[in-house]
KOLLUMVEX-150134 format. One record per residue (C-alpha): residue in three letters; chain; x, y, z. Coordinates in pm, whole numbers. Example, Ala and Ser with C-alpha at 12.3 -4.5 7.8 and 13.67 -1.06 7.14 Angstrom:
BEGIN
+------+------+--------+--------+--------+
| code | unit |     px |     py |     pz |
+------+------+--------+--------+--------+
|  Ala |    A |   1230 |   -450 |    780 |
|  Ser |    A |   1367 |   -106 |    714 |
+------+------+--------+--------+--------+
// end
This chain:
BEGIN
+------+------+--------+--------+--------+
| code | unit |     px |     py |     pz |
+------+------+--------+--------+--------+
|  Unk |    A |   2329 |   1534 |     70 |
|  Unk |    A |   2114 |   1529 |   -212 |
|  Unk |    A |   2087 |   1131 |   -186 |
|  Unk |    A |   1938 |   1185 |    149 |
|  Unk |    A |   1668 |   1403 |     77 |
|  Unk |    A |   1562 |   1189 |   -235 |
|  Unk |    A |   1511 |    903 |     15 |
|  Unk |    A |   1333 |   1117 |    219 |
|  Unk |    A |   1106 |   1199 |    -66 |
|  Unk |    A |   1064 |    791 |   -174 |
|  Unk |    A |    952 |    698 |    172 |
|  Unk |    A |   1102 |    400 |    205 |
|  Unk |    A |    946 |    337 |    536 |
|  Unk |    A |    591 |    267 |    286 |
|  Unk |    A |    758 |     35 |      8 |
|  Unk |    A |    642 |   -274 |    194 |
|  Unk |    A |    311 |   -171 |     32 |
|  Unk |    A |    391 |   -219 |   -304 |
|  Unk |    A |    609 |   -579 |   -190 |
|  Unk |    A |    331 |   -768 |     22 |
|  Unk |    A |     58 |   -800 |   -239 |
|  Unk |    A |    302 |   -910 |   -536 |
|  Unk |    A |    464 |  -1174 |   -291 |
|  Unk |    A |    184 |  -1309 |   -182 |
|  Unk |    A |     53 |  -1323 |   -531 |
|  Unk |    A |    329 |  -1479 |   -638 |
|  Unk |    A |    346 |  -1761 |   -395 |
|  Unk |    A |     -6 |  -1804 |   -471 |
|  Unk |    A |    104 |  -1894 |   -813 |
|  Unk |    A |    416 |  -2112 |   -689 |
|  Unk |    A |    176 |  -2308 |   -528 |
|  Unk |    A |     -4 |  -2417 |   -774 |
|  Unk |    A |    320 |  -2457 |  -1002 |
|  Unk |    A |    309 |  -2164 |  -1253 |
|  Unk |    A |    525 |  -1935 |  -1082 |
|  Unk |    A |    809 |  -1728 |  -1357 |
|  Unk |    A |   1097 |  -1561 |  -1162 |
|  Unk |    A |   1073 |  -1300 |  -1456 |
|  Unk |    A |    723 |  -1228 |  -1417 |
|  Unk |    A |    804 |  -1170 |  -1054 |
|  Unk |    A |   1091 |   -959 |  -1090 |
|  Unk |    A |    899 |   -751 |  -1312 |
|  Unk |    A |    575 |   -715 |  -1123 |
|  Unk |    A |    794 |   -649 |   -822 |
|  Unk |    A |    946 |   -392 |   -993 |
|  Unk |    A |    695 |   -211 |  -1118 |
|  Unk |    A |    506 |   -198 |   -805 |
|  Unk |    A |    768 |    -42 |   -634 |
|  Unk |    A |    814 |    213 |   -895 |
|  Unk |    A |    456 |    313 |   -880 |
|  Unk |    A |    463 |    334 |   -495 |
|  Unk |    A |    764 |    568 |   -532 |
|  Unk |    A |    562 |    756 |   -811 |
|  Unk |    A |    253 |    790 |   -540 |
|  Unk |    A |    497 |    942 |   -283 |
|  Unk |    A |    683 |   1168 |   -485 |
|  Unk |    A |    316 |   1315 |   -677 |
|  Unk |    A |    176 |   1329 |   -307 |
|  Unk |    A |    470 |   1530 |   -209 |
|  Unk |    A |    453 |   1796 |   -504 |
|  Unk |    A |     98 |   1813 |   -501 |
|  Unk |    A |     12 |   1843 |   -172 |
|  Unk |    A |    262 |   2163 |   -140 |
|  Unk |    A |     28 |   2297 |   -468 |
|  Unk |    A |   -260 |   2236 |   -331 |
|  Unk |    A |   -140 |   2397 |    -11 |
|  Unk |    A |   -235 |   2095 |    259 |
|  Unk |    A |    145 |   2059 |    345 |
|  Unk |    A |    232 |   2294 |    589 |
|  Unk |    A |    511 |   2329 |    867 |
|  Unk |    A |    233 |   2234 |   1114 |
|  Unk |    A |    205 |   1879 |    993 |
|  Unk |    A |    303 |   1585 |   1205 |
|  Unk |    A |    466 |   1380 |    960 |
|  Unk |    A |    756 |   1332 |    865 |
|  Unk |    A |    980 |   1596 |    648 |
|  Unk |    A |    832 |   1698 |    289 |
|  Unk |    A |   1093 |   1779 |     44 |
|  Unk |    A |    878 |   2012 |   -154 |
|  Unk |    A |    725 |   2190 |    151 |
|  Unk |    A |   1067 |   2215 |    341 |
|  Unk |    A |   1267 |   2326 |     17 |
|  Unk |    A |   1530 |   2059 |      0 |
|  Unk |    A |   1364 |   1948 |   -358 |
|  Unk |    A |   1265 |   2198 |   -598 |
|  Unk |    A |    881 |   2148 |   -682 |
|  Unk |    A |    959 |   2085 |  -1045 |
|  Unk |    A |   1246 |   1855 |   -978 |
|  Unk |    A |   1012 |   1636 |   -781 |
|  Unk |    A |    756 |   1691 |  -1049 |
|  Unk |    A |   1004 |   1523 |  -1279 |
|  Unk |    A |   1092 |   1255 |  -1083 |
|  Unk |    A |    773 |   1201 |  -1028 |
|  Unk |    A |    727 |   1208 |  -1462 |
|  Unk |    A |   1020 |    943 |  -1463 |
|  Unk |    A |    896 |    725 |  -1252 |
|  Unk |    A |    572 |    693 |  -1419 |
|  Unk |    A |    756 |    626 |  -1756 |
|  Unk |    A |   1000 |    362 |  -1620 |
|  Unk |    A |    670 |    165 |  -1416 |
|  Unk |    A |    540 |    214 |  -1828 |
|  Unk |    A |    768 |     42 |  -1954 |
|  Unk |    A |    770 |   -229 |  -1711 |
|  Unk |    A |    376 |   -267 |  -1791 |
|  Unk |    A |    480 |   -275 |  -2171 |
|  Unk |    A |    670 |   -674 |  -2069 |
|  Unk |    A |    369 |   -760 |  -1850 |
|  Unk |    A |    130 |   -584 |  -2064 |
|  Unk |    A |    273 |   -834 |  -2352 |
|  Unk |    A |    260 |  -1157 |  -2082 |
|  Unk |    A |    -84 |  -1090 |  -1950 |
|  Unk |    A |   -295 |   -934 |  -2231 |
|  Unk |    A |   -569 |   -714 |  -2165 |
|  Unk |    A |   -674 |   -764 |  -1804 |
|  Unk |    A |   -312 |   -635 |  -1747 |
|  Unk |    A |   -295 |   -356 |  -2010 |
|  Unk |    A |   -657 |   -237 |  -1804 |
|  Unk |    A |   -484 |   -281 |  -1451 |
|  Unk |    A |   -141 |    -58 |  -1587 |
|  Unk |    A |   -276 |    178 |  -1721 |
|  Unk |    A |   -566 |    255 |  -1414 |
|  Unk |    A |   -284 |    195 |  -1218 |
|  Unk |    A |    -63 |    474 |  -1375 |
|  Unk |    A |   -428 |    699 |  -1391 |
|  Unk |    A |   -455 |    671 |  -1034 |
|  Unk |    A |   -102 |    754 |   -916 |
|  Unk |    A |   -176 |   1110 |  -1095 |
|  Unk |    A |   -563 |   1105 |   -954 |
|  Unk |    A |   -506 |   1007 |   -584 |
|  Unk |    A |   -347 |   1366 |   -514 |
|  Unk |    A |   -360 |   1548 |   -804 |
|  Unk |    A |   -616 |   1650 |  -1070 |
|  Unk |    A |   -928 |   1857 |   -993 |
|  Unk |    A |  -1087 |   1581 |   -759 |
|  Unk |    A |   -796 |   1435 |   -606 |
|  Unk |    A |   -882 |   1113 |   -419 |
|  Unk |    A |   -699 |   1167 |   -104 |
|  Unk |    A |   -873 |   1452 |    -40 |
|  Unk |    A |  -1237 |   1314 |    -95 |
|  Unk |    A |  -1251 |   1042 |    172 |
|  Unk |    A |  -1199 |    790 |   -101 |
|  Unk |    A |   -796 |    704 |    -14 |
|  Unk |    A |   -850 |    451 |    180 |
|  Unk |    A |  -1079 |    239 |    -41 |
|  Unk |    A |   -854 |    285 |   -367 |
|  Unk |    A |   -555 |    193 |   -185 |
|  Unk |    A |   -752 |   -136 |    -48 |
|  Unk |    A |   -868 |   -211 |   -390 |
|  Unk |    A |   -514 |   -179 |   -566 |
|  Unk |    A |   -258 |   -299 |   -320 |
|  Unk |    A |   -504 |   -605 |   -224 |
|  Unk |    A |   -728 |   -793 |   -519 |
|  Unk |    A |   -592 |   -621 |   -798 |
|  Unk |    A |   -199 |   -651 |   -711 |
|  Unk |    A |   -271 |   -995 |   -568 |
|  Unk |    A |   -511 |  -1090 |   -823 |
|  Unk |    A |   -304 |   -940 |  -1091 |
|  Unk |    A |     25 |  -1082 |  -1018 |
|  Unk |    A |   -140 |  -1446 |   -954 |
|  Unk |    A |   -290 |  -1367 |  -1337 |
|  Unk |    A |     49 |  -1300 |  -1503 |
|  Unk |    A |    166 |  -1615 |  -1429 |
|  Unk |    A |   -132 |  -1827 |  -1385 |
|  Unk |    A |   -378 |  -1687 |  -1683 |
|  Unk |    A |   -662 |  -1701 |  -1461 |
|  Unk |    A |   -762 |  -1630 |  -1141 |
|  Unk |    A |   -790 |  -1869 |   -813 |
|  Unk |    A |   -976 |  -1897 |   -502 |
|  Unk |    A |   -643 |  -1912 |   -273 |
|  Unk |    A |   -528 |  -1525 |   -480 |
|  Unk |    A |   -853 |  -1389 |   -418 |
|  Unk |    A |   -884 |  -1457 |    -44 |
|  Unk |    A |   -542 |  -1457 |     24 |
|  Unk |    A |   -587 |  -1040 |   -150 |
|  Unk |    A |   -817 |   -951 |    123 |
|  Unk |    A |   -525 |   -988 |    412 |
|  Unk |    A |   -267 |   -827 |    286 |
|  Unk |    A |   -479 |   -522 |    116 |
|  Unk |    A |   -683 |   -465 |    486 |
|  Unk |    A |   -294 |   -459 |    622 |
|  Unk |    A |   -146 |   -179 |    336 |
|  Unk |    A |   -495 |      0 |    414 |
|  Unk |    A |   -406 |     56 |    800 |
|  Unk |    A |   -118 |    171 |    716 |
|  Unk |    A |   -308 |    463 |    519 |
|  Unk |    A |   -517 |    476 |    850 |
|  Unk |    A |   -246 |    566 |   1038 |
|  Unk |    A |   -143 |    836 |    817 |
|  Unk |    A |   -490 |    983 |    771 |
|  Unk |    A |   -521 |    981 |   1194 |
|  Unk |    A |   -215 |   1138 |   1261 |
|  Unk |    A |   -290 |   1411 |    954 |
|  Unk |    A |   -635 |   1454 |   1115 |
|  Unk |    A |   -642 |   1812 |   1268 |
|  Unk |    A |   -401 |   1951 |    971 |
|  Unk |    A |   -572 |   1827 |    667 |
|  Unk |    A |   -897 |   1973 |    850 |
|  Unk |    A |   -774 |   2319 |    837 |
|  Unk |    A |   -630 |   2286 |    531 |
|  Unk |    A |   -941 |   2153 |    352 |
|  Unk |    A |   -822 |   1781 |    263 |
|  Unk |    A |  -1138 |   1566 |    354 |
|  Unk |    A |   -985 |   1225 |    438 |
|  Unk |    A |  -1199 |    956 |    505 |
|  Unk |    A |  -1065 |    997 |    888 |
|  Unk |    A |  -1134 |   1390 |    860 |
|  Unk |    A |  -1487 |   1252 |    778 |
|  Unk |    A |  -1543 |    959 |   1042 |
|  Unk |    A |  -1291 |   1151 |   1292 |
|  Unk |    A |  -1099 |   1034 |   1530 |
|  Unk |    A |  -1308 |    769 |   1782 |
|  Unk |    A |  -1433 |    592 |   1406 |
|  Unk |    A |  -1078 |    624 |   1292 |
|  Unk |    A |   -939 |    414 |   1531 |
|  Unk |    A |  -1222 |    207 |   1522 |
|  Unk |    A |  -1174 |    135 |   1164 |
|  Unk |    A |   -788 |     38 |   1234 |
|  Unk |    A |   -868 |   -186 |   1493 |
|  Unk |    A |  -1130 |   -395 |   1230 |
|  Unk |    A |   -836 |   -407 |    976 |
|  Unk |    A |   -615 |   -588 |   1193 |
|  Unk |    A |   -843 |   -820 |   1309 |
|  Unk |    A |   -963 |   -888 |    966 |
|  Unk |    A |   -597 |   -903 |    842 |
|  Unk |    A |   -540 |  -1185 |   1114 |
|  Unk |    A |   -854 |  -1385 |   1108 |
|  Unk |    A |   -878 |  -1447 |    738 |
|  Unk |    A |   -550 |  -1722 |    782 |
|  Unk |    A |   -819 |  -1872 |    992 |
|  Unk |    A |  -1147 |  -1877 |    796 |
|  Unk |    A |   -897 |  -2019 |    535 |
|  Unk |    A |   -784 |  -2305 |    691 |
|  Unk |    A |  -1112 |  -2373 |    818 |
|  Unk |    A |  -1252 |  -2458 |    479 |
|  Unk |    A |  -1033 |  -2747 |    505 |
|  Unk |    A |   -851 |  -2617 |     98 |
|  Unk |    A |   -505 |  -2576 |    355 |
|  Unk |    A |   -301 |  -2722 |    629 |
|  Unk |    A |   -201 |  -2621 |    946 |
|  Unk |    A |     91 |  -2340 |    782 |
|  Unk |    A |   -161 |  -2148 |    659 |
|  Unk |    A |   -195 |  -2041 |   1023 |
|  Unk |    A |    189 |  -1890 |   1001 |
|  Unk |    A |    103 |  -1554 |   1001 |
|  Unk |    A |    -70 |  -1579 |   1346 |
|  Unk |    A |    269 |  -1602 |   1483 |
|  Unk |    A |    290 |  -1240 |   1479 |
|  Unk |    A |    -19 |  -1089 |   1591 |
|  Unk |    A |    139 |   -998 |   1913 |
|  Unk |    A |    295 |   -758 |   1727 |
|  Unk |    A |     -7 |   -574 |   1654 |
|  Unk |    A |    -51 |   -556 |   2048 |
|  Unk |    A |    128 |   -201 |   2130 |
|  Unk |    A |      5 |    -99 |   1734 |
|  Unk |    A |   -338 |   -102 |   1906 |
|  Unk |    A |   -244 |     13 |   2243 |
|  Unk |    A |   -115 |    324 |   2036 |
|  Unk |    A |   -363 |    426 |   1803 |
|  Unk |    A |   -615 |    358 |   2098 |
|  Unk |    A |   -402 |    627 |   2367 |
|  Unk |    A |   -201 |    836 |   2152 |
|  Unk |    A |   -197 |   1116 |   1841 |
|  Unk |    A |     36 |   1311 |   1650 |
|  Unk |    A |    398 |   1268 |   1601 |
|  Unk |    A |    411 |    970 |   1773 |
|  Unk |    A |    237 |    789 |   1479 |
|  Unk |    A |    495 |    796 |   1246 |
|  Unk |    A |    627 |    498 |   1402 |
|  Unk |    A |    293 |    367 |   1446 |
|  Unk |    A |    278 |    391 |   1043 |
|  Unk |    A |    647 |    240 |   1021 |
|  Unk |    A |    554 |    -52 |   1260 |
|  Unk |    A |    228 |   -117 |   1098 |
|  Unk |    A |    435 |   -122 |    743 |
|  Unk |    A |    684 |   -365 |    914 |
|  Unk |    A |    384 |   -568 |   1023 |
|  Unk |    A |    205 |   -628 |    711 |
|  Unk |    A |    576 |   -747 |    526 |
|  Unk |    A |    602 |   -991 |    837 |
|  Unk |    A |    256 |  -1135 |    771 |
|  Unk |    A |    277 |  -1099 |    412 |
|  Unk |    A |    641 |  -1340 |    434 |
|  Unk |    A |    428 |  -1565 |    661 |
|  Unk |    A |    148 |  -1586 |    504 |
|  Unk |    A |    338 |  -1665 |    156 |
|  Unk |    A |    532 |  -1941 |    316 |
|  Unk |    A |    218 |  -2079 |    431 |
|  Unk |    A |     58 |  -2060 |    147 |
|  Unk |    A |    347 |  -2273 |    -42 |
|  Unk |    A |    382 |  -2523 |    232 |
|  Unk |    A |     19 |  -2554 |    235 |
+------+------+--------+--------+--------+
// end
């Protein structure tokens, strides 16, 4: 039983996340021939670790600071609910910040300084984005952290490791995939709206509210889907670059949703939009090595 509330607490549902930006990175370097398998494996790893290490400190944190209460729409908080003891999931949370460390130490070693800088703000702002005594969750900055991290600087930063330098293709090909982890944030933020109001957590969507929520989603999508095309249009790519395009349908009833509906029923919303930005992120990778 215990399995299943640790899984509960790792949110698998958001580890796409921490996957699209290191693929896509990674394919960036394949195609221009310096891709490592290690390096990869590694970067791959780590991210995932420090996603899990977000979730769990959001989970413990958020029941300290109070904003976790049984009125939220989301799904179950083991800290909040009791099924986890708030230290345990402190702990785990420790753990996971010391294994991701030790990951960095290999890619620290590969990349030099520009990657010692990116683990170690990394590993800052797992700890800063809902702890501390200005957490950045709860300041309306979330959403712009979470773009800068899980877009240029995983992209970016995974393209480095293996390529020493950075390239036109990582940097544009960031700006995709970290609008796409960013709605999924959106999603969460809407659907939190009305409880992280009364509990005092200013979101960015507590601040625009809802209509400019929405709004904002809506741009991210686009963005996501037209940069494949502003790509190919400077003539660097072929024709697969377009790939991803093949599932912007799927981003159809994603609108429809966040356009008609609120509370509970986002938390597919959020898993769908997750599911949507691995899609384009598998696309978009494959068209980027074809291309």
């Amino acid at each position: 039983m215990k399995i299943k509330y640790w899984w509960l607490a790792i949110r698998p549902k958001t580890l796409p996340a921490a996957v699209c930006p290191v693929l896509v990175g990674a394919a960036c370097a394949a195609s221009d021939l310096t891709f490592s398998f290690l390096i990869f494996a590694a970067a791959l790893a780590g991210a995932v670790l420090i996603q899990i290490s977000v979730n769990l400190a959001n989970d413990y944190f958020d029941f300290k600071h109070h904003i976790d209460t049984p009125d939220r729409k989301g799904p179950v908080r083991v800290t909040q609910s009791g099924l986890i003891k708030p230290e345990t999931v402190r702990n785990a949370f420790i753990l996971t910040q010391v294994l991701a460390l030790l990951i960095g130490f290999f890619l620290i070693f590969e990349g030099g300084l520009v990657i010692l800088f990116i683990v170690i703000a990394s590993l800052v702002c797992v700890v800063c984005y809902s702890g501390g005594p200005y957490p950045i969750a709860s300041n309306g900055l979330g959403e712009l952290f979470v773009f800068i991290f899980f877009g240029p600087v995983a992209v970016c930063g995974t393209y480095y490791l293996m390529a020493d330098s950075i390239s036109f293709s990582s940097i544009a090909a960031s700006l995709p995939v970290g609008c796409l982890i960013t709605a999924i944030i959106v999603v969460n933020n809407l659907r939190d709206i009305d409880t992280d109001a009364n509990a005092g957590k200013r979101t960015l969507a507590v601040i625009l509210g809802h209509s400019n929520t929405k709004t904002g989603y809506v741009a991210l999508i686009l963005i996501s889907f037209l940069m494949p095309c502003l790509m190919f249009a400077t003539g660097r790519y072929t024709g697969f670059i377009l790939l991803p395009l093949a599932v912007f349908k799927i981003s159809f009833p994603l609108l429809k949703t966040i356009s008609e509906q609120k509370g509970e029923v986002m938390n597919r919303c959020l898993a769908d939009t997750a599911r949507l930005s691995l899609m384009f992120s598998l696309l978009f990778s494959i068209g980027l090595l074809a291309g």
